[in-house]
N, C-alpha and C positions, 0 to 999 in steps of 0.2 A: 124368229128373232125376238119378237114382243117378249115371249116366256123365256129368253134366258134374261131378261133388262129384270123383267117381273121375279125373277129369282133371287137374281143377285142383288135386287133391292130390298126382298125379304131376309137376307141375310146382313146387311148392310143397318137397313133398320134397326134391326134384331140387336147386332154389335152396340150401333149409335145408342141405344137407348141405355143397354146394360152399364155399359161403360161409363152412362152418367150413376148410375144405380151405385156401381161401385164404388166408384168417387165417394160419391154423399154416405153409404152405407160404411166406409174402410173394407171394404169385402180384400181379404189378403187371407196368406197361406193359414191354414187353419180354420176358415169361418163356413159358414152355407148358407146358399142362397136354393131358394127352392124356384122350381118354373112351374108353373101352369100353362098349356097354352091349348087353345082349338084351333086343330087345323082350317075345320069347316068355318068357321068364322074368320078366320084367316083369308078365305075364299070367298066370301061374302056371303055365305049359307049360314043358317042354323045352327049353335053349336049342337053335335053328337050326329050330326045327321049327314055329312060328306067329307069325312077324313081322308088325306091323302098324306102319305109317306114321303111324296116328294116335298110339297109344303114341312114338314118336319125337320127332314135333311136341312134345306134349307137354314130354318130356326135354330140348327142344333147349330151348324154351323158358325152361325154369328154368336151364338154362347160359348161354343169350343175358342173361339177367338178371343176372346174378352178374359173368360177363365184362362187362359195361357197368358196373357200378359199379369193380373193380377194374382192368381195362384191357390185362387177359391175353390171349394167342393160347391158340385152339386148336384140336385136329384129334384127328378123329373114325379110329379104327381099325376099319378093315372085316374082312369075316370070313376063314376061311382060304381061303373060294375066290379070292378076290383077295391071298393069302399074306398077308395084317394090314398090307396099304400101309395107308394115312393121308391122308384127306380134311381140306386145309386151304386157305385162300386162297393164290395164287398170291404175293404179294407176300411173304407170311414163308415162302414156301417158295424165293424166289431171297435174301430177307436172311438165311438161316441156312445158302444154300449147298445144297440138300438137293438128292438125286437127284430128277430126275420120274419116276413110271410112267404108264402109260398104261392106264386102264381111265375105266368111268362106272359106278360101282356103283349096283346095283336090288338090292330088297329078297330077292330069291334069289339075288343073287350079289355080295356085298356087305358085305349087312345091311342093313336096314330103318334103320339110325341115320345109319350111312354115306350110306345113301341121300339122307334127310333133308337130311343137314347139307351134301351135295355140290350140292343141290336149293336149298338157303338161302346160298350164299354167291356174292358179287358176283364172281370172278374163283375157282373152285374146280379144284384138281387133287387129285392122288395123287402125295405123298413116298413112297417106300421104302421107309424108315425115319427116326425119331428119336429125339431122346434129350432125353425132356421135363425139368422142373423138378418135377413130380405129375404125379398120374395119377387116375382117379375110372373103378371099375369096376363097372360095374353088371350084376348077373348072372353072374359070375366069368368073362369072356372071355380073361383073363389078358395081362392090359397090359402085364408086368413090361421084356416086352423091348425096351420101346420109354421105357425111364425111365433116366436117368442113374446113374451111380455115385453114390453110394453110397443104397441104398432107404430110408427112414424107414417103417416103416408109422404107418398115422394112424387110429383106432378115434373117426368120429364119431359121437354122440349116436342119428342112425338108423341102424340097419342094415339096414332094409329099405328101397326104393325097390318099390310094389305089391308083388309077391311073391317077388322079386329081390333076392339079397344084397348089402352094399354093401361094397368094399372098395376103400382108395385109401393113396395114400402122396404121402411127398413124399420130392426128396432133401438132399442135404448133398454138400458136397466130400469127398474123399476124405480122411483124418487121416491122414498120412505120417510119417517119423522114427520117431526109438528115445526113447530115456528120456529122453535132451536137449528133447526137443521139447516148444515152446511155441505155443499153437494162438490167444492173445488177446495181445495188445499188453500191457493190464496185466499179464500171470501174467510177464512177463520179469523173468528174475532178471539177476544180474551173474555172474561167474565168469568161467573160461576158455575161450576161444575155440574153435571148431575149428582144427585146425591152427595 
């Protein structure tokens, strides 16, 4: 009885946190958000050192949840033995252009999330690399490199996911220009021109 409360609270979690992610990020139809997570950290173990597939299910589940309500893509970052390619469906991986690699990640060479989420998806490969809109990392896997310019961190409400730290961001365009520079249509003033 303990492990389905502890389940359902990993997935529960897992929802609760994204959900603020999307919020603050606008994550909607078109955007990506990338996940990292460790199972084994998840568990209160070492990250890479006791993955489980059910802790995964779980995880995925509370992101299948959130992603249906808001309407976001996303892909799952595998571990470094597979160098942090990226488990996503086939069709946003030729609408964004992205490299293929070639692997089928299992829970020792992969990751157990990877695994999962390559395991649940209708048409699934492996990107290369990308350059999400957020990011949601669970167990500290370290997502950073695969998030667009410019990073937002984002501190929500849980920071734990089981025994697992949570940390995510979102980003922003880049702020370009010098002192001239107006970044909102109302802040335009008048004066002189360049040049």
């Amino acid at each position: 009885m303990e492990q389905k409360k502890t389940a359902a609270d990993l997935r529960a979690n897992t929802a609760a946190v994204l959900r603020e992610l999307a919020a603050a990020a606008d994550l909607k139809p078109g955007r990506l958000l990338v996940i990292g997570a460790s199972t084994s950290e998840v568990a209160g173990q070492r990250i890479g050192t006791s993955g489980a597939l059910e802790v995964a299910e779980q995880l995925l589940a509370g992101v299948r949840e959130v992603q249906q309500e808001y309407g976001f893509d996303a892909a799952f970052q595998c571990c470094e033995h597979l160098n942090r390619a990226l488990v996503l469906e086939r069709a946003v991986l030729e609408r964004l252009g992205l490299r293929e690699v070639a692997a089928v990640p299992l829970p020792k060479a992969g990751g157990s999330m990877a695994a999962a989420a390559f395991r649940s998806l209708k048409e699934p490969c492996l990107a290369e690399t990308i350059e999400a809109h957020a990011g949601l990392d669970i167990g500290e896997t370290l997502i950073g490199m695969h998030l667009r310019r410019v990073a937002v961190p984002f501190r929500p409400s849980l920071r734990y996911i089981g025994e697992a730290r949570v940390n995510a961001a979102f980003t922003r365009p880049p702020l370009i220009g010098g002192e001239r520079a107006v970044y909102r249509l109302e802040q335009e003033e008048g004066g002189a021109g360049c040049n």
